[in-house]
N, C-alpha and C positions, 0 to 999 in steps of 0.2 A: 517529490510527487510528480513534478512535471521536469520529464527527463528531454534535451536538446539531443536524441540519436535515434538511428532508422533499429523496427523489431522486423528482425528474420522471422520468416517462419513458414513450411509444407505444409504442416499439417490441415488435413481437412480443406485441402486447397480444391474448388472449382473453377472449370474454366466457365469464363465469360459465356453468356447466353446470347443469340441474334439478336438483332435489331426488331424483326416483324417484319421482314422481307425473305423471302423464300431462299432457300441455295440455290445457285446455279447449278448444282447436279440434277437437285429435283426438276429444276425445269425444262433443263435436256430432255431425262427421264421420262415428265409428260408429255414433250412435244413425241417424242417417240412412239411413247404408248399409244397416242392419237392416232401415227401413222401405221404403224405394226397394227395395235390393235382393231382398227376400224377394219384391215385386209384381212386377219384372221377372222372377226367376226364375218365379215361379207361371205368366205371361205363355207365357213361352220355353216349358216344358215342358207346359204345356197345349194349346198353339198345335199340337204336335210331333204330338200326337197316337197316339203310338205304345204298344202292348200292354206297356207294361214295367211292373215290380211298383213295390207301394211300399218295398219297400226301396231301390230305384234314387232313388225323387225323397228318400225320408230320408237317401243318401248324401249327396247334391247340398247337398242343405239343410244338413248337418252339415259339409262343406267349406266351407260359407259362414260359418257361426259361428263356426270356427275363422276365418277372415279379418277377422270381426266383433271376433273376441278380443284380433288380434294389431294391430289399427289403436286398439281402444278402450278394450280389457281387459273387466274380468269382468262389470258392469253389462250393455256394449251389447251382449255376447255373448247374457245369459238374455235380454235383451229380443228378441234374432234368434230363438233356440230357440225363443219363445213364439209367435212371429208363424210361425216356419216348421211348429211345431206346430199351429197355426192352418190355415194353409193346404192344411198333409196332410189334415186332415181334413175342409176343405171343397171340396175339388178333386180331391183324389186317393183319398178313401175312399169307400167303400160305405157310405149311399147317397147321392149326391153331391149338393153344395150345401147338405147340413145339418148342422149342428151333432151329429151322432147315429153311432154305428158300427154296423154289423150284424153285422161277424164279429169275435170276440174276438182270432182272429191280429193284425186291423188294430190295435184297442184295446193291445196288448201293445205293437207294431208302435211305436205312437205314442207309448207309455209309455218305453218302451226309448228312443226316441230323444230325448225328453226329459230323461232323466236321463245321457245318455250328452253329449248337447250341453251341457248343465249344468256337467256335470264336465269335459271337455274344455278347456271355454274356462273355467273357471279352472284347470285346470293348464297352461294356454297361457299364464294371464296371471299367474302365479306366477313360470312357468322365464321370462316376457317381461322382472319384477322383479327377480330372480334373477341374470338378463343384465345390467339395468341396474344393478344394485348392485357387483357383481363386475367392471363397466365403470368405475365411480365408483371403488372401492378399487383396482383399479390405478393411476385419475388420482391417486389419492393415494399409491400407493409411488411414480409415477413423478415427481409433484411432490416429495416430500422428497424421492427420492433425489437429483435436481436438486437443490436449493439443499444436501443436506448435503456434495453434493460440492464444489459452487463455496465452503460454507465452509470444506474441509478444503484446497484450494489456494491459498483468498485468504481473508486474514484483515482484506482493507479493509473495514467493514461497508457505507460510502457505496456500495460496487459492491455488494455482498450484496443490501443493501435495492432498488436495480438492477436486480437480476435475480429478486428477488420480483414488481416491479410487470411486469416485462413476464412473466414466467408469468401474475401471474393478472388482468393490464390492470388494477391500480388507479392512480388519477391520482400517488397519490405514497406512501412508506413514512418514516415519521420513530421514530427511536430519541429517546426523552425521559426525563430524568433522574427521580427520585419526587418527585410535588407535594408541597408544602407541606403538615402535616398542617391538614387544616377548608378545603382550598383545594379547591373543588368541579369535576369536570374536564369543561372545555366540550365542547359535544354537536359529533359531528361525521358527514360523510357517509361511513361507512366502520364500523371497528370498533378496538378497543385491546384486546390482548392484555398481559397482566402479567407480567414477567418473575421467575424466583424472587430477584434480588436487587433486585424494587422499581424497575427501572425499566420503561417503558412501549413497546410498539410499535404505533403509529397507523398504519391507513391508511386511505385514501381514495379515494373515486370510485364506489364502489357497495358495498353490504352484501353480506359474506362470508357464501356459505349451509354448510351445515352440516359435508359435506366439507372446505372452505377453511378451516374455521375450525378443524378438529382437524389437518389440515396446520400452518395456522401456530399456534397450542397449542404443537404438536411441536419447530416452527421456532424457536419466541421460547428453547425450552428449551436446543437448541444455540447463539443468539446469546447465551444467557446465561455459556453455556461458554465463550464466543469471548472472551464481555467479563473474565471471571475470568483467561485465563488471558495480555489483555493487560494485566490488574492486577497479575498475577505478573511478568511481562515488563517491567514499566514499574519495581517496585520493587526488582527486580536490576538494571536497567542503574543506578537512583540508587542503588544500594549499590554498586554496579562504579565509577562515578561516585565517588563519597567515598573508599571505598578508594584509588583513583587518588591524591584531592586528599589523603589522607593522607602515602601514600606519597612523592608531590612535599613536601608539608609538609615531612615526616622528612626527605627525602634535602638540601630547602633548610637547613633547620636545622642538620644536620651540614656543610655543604660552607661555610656562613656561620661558622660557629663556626669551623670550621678557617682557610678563606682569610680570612677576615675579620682574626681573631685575628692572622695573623702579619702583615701590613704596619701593622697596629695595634702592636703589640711592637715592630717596627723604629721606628715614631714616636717611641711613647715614651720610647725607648732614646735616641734622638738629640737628641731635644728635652730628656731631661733630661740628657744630657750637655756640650750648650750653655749650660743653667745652672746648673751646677758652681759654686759661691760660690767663689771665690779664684782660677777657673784660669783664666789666659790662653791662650787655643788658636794655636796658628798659624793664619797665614790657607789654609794647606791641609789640615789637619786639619779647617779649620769648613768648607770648599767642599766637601770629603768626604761630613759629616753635613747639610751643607743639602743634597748632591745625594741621600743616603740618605732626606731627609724628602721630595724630590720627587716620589722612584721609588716611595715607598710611598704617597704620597697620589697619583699616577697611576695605581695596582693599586687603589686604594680605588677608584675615581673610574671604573676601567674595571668593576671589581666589582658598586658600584653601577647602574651604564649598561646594565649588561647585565641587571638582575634589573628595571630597569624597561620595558626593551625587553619583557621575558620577559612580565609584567604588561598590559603594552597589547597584545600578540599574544591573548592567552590571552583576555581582556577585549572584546577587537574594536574596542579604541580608536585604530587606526591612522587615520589619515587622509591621503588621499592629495592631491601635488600634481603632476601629470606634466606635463613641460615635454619638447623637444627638446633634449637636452645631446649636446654633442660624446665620443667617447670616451676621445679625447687627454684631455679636462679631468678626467674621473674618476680616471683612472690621475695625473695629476699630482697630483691631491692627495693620494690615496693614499700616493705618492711622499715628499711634503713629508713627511708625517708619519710616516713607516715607513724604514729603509733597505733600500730593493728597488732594480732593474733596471727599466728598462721596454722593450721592443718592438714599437710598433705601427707598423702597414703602411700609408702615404698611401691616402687615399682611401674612408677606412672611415666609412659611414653613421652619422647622430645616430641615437641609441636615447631613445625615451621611458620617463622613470623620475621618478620623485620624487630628488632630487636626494641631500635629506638621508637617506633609507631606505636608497639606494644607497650611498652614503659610508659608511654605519653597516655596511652589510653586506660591503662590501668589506674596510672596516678589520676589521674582525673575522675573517675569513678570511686577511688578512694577517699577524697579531697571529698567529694558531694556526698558521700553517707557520715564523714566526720561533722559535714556541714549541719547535715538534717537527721541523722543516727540519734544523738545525744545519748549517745554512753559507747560503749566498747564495739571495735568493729572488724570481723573476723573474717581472716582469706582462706575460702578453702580450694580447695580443686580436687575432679576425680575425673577418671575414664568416660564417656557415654558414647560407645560406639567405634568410628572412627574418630571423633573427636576428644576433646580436653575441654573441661569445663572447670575457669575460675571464677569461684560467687564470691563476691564482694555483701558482706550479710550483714545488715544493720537492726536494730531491735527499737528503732522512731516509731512515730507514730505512723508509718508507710503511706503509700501512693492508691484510691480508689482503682479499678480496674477499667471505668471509662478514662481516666483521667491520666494512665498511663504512655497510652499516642503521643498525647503531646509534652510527656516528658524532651522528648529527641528537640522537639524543632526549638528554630536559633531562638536566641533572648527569651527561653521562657523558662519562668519561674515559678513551682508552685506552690510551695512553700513558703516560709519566711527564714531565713537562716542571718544567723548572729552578726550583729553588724554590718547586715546587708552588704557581704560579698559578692563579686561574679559579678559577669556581665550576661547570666544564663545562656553560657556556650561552653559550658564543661562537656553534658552529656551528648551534646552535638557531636561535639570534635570527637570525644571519645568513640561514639558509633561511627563515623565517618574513617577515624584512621583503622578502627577495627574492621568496616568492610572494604577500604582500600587493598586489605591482603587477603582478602577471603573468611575474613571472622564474621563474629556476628555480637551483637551486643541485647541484651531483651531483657525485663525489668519483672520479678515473681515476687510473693505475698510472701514474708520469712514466717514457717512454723509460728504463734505463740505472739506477733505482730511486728512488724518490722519491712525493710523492702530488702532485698538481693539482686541487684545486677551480677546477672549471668554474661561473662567473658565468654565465647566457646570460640576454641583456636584447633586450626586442622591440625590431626596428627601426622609429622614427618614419615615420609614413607618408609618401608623400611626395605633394604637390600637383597635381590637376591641372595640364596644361601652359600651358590659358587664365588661367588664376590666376595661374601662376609669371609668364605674359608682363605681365601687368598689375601 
């Protein structure tokens, strides 16, 4: 979840917005327009020639500074008012061409409008900052709300960090663990933000101005929440985790102790009744207790086999070796070692399986309907599909259809079977080595009452035609 490496990413990349200070072209631009344009104007309205007062050319002039204000702000503004102040009074005042007023109305005239263009274009260029700052603080509700959303749906950071760079185009975003203390942290093209548990967010490709930087501030504060709470997340699933392996522990230890114990006690029951000092046994009395010492060291033997089965699933120690086996050959040895039925129908495809995983899984599901069948228990197999289907079909009293789930899981029993066998990890092991190779193992209601475990094993592919002919 929380990945230690920097996400590339173009996409949707913008550049960095100003600070709320003007460009220096624009304000070239307005000192310009102040000089050029007050001349042109002077030009136009004196050319025109017409009887109009001077209020008319201080209007003209004072719509100009306002446009001086709104291209350059408050500088090229007073610089327009001064030059238009200028030229009211050398063009359009009495007495013209000099420096000098004759009637005090002009003098007021000219006064008025200087302080009136003054003030103007700074409060042109105040509501201009005003605009642009309240443009910038929405880029920044509308920047968090963006990433606090995409954190509250996705808790990947590698995508988080993703969708930081392409909001604000920097070349990459890395989450870093806390340096070493005295380990000095190398300079880079970008900026690092500090998270409150110590670790770091680097990014890169251009320096974050000042908006960016209290956006991500704000950002680094929620991935800090992200990271906390998949610290929380990470130490209940390994306490969910241990409980588990407790509870497996316990439920192994009671079901050892018990299955263990009793073909353990038939052993030693037998074995010490074989060396009875003095007593000559018949010879079917002693075939009796050596067939007693068999049957309880084949229940040890299957006891054992299955808790190691149980171990190399659990462990991921399986290893596989898939060949093309016939399915007649499964079911024959199945056979040999079990007393079942078998019937299968000519013409049924090789299925690829590990041979011995299959043998293991079969017998085992054979072993559990002998367990709980109680009477004859038949193998069939047929085609479905690409696959091969062998039912193991017993005619017991079967398994309810809620109560079928938890046939699979370890140590459980639910049944009662004869002399309380098993450590209930047959049908475990059985499904686990069956989907180690791609099987599948699944438990159906037999016709007329009974259960069937359904074996289904992939069909081996079969060969091009050009191959087969060569």
């Amino acid at each position: 979840m929380w990945a230690n490496g920097g996400v590339r990413t173009a996409l949707g990349a913008r550049p960095p917005e100003g600070t709320g200070e003007l460009s220096r072209r624009r304000v070239v631009a307005a000192y310009a327009l102040a000089v050029l344009g007050t001349a042109v104007l002077t030009v136009v309205m004196t050319s025109v020639g017409s009887p109009s007062t001077l209020s008319f050319e201080a209007m003209v002039f004072l719509a100009f500074v306002v446009g001086c204000a709104l291209l350059g702000g408050r500088w090229p503004a007073v610089a327009a008012a001064l030059l238009a102040g200028f030229s009211l009074n050398y063009w359009f005042t009495e007495p013209l061409h000099q420096l000098r007023i004759a009637s005090a109305e002009n003098v007021a005239t000219i006064v008025v409008f200087l302080v009136v263009a003054t003030a103007v274009s700074g409060l042109v260029d105040a509501a201009a900052r005003q605009t642009h700052q309240a443009r910038v603080a929405r880029r920044e509700a509308d920047d968090l709300a963006l990433l606090n959303r995409s954190a509250l749906v996705d808790d990947d950071v590698p995508r988080l960090l993703g969708v930081l760079c392409e909001r604000f185009g920097f070349a990459s975003a890395v989450l870093d663990p806390p340096a070493a203390p005295g380990v000095p942290a190398a300079p880079v093209d970008g900026g690092r933000f500090v998270l409150p548990d110590g670790w770091v967010l680097t990014v890169t490709g251009h320096e974050p101005d000042d908006a960016e930087r209290r956006v991500l501030t704000a950002f680094a504060g929620h991935l800090a929440l992200l990271r906390g709470q998949a610290e929380l997340a990470r130490q209940a699933d390994a306490a969910h985790e241990l409980e588990l392996g407790n509870r497996v522990r316990t439920a192994l230890l009671a079901a050892v102790s018990h299955d263990v114990r009793t073909p353990l006690a038939a052993l030693k029951v037998a074995v010490s009744t074989l060396r009875t000092p003095g007593v000559q046994w018949a010879e079917a009395d002693r075939q009796e207790l050596l067939a007693t010492i068999e049957e309880a060291t084949d229940r040890l033997t299957g006891i054992i086999a299955d808790l190691l089965d149980m171990t190399r699933l659990q462990s991921g120690g399986v290893r596989l070796a898939l060949e093309e086996v016939p399915v007649e050959d499964l079911l024959a040895r199945a056979a040999a070692r079990r007393p079942v039925s078998i019937v299968v129908p000519d013409g049924l495809p090789c299925v690829r399986v590990d041979t011995g995983l299959t043998d293991r899984a079969l017998d085992n599901l054979v072993a559990n309907a002998l367990r709980h069948g109680g009477g004859v228990v038949e193998l069939e197999a047929a085609a479905v599909g690409h696959d091969v289907e062998v039912r193991v079909v017993d005619h017991g009293p079967g398994v309810p259809d809620a109560l079928k789930p938890r046939m699979f899981a370890p140590f459980e029993r639910l049944g009662v079977s004869p002399g309380g066998e098993g450590v209930g990890l047959g049908l475990t092991v059985a499904q686990g080595l069956a989907e180690a190779q791609g099987a599948t193992v699944t438990a159906r209601d037999t016709p007329g009452g009974g259960l069937t475990m359904v074996l289904t094993l992939p069909v081996a592919p079969t060969p091009p035609s050009d191959q087969v002919a060569t």
